[in-house]
C-alpha positions as CSV (number, residue, x, y, z in Angstrom):
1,X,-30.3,-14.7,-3.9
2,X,-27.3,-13.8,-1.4
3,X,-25.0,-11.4,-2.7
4,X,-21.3,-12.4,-2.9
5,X,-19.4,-9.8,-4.7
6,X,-16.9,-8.0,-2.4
7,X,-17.4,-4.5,-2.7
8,X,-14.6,-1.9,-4.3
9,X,-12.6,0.9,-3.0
10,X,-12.9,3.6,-5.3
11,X,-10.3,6.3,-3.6
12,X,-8.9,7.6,-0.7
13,X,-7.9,10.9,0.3
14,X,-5.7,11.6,3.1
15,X,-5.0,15.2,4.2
16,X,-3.6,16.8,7.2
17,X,-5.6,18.3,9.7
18,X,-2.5,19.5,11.8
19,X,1.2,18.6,12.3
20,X,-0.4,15.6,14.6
21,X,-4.1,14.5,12.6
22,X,-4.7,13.3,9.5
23,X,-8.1,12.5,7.9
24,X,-8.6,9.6,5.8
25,X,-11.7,9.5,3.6
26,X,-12.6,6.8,1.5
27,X,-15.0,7.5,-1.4
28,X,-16.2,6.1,-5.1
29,X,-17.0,2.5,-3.4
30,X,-18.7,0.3,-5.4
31,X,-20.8,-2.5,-4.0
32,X,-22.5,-5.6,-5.9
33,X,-25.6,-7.0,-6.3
34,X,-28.1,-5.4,-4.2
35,X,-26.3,-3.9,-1.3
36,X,-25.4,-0.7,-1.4
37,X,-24.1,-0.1,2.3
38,X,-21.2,-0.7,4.1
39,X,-18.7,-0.1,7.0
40,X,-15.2,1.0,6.9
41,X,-12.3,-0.5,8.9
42,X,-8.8,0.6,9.7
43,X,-5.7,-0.4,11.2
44,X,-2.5,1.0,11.2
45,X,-0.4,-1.5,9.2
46,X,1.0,-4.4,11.5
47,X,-1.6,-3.9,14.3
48,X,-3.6,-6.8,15.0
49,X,-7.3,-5.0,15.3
50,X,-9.5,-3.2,12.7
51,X,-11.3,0.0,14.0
52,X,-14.7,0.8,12.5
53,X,-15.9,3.8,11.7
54,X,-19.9,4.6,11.5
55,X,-18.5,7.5,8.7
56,X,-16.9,7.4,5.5
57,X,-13.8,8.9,6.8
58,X,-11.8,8.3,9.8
59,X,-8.7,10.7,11.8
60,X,-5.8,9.4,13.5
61,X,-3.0,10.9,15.7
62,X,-0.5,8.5,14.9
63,X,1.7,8.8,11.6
64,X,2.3,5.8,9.6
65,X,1.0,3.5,7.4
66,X,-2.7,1.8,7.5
67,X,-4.8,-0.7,5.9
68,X,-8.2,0.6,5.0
69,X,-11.0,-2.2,4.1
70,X,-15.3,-1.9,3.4
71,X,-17.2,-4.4,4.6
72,X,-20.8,-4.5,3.1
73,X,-24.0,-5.5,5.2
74,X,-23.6,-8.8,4.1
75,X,-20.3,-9.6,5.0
76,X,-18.7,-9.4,1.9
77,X,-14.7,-7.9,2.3
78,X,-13.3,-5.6,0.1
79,X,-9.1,-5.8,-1.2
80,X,-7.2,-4.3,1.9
81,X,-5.7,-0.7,0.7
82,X,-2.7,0.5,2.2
83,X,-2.3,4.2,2.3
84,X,-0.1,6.5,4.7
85,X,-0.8,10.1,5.9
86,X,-0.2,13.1,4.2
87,X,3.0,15.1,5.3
88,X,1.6,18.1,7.4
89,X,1.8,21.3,4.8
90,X,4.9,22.9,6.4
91,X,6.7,19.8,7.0
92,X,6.0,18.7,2.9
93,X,8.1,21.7,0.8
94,X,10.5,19.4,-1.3
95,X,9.3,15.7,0.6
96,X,8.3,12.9,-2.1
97,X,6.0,9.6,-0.1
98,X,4.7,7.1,-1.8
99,X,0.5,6.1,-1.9
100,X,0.8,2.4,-2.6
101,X,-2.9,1.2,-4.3
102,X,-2.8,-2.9,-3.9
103,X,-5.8,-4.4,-6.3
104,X,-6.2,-8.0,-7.8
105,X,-2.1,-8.7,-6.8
106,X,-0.6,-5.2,-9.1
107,X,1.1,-3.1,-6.5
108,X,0.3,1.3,-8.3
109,X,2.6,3.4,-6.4
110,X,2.7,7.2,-7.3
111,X,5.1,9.2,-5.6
112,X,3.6,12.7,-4.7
């Protein structure tokens, strides 16, 4: 039996580390059948090539937006998420951005 469900993205967090990193971690995801491991890819949105991370989290330097995907041990992809980086603390007294959660065609924004 080969598994073809594409696995879920539960959440992701972004914080900032500092007014120049931010942390991404991507957590709650679901697989199907009987895999229950995966790999995490990013790009920053309009880039051509996915990074992979060995972790369920990943840092960049660069501000901006970026697709986040799981890919499972079979090969199975999950929906590409979109999420940009948390405003450093200092820089984010008053500032609303938007987390944008794209899933089955329904664009969720919350404004934070």
């Amino acid at each position: 039996d080969k598994n073809t469900e594409s696995p879920q993205i539960g959440n992701i967090e972004t914080m900032s580390l500092d007014a120049n990193s931010w942390k991404f971690i991507v957590s709650d995801i679901k697989y199907g059948g009987y895999v229950n491991k995966g790999q995490v890819f990013y790009k920053k949105d309009g880039a051509e090539n996915w990074e992979k991370t060995e972790s369920d989290y990943f840092v960049v330097s660069e501000p901006g937006k970026y697709d986040v995907k799981v890919v499972d041990v079979a090969g199975n992809e999950s929906e590409i998420q979109k999420r940009k980086q948390t405003l450093p603390i200092h820089q984010n007294a008053g500032k609303k951005f938007t987390i944008q959660n794209h899933y089955n065609g329904i664009v969720m924004e919350t404004q934070m």
